[in-house]
N, C-alpha and C positions, 0 to 999 in steps of 0.2 A: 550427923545428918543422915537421913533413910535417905534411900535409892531403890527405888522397885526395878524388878527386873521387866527388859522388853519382852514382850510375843511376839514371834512373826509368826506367819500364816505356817509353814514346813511343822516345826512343833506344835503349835496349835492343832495343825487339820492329824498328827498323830497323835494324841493324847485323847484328842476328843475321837476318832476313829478306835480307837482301841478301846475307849470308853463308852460308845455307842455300841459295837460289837459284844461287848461284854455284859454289857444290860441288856443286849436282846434275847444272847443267850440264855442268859438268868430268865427274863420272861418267858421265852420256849421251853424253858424248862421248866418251870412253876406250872406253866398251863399246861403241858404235856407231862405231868409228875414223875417228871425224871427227877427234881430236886425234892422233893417232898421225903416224906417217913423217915427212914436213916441215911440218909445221904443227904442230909440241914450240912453236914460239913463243907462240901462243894458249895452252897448258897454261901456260908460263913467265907471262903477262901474268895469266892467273887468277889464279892461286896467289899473285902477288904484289898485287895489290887484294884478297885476301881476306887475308891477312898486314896488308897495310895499315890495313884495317880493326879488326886485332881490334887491331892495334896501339897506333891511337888510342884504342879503349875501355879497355884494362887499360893502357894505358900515358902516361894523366893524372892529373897531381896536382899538387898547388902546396907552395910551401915558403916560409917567412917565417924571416928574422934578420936583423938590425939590419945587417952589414957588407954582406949582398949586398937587403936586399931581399924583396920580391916575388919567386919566379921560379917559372913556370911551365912544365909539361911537355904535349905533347899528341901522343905518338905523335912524329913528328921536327919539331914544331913544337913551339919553346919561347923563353925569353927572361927579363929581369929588370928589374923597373921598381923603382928607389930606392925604399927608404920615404919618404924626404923628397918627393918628386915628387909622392905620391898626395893627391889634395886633397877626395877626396870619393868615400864608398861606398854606393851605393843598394841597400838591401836588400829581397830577395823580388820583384826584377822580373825580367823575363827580355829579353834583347837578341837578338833575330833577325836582324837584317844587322850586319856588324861582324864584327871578330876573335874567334873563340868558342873557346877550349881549355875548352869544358865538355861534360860527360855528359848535363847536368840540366834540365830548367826552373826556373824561382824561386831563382835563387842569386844572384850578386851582380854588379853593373856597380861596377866601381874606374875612376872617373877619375883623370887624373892630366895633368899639365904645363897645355895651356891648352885644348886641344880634343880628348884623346885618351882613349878608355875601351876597356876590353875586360871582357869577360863570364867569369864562371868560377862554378863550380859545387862550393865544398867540401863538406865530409859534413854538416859543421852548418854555416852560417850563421854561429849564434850564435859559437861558439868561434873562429870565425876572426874573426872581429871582435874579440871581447876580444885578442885575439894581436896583433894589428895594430894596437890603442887603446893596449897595453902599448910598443911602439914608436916609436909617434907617436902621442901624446894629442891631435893639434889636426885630425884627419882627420874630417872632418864625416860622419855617420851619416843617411843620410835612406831613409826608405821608401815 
């Protein structure tokens, strides 16, 4: 089963601000030929962090089935953690330092193996949890 990731408004209004600011630059500089002649590589390096960008916003989500797993997508960051590995999901926190393939605040910390957790952000909470309970019944819920 997919799961898309939530957006709140805090990542939303930075993504799309960093990505507005950067496409105006690019235009001030197009029309002011600051980027023109030999300096195409500054256009080539914009254009490609603002691709970047939108790229991790519309292109996370998570996926759950019993053969593979966990697996996670975040723009070109991605991976698969066993369902059997995961040993425990905290829900409605939010994890600021660490691996984040999320959009959202208050979405979920999945630990898994002995020391290892990473943050993700489905559309509900709730449903990815029953998904994940139907898989492995013995994965500890704590909020």
């Amino acid at each position: 089963m997919k799961f898309n990731s939530r957006k709140d408004i805090l990542f939303s209004t930075i993504i799309f601000g960093m990505n507005a600011f950067l496409i105006g630059v690019t235009i001030l500089g197009i029309l002011y030929g600051e980027l023109g002649g030999n300096n195409y590589w500054i256009l080539i390096l914009l254009l490609a962090v603002i691709g970047f960008l939108f790229w991790i916003y519309f292109g996370t989500n998570y996926e759950l089935n019993k053969n593979n797993g966990l697996i996670y997508r975040s723009g070109p960051f991605h991976g698969t953690i066993s369902i059997d590995r995961i040993t425990e999901i905290v829900k409605g926190k939010t994890l600021w330092v660490g691996f984040r393939p999320a959009t959202a605040r208050k979405g979920l910390i999945v630990k898994y193996d002995k020391f290892d957790e990473i943050y993700i952000s489905p559309k509900t909470n709730d449903s990815f949890i029953r998904k994940i309970l139907e898989l492995n019944g013995e994965i500890k819920i704590s909020e």
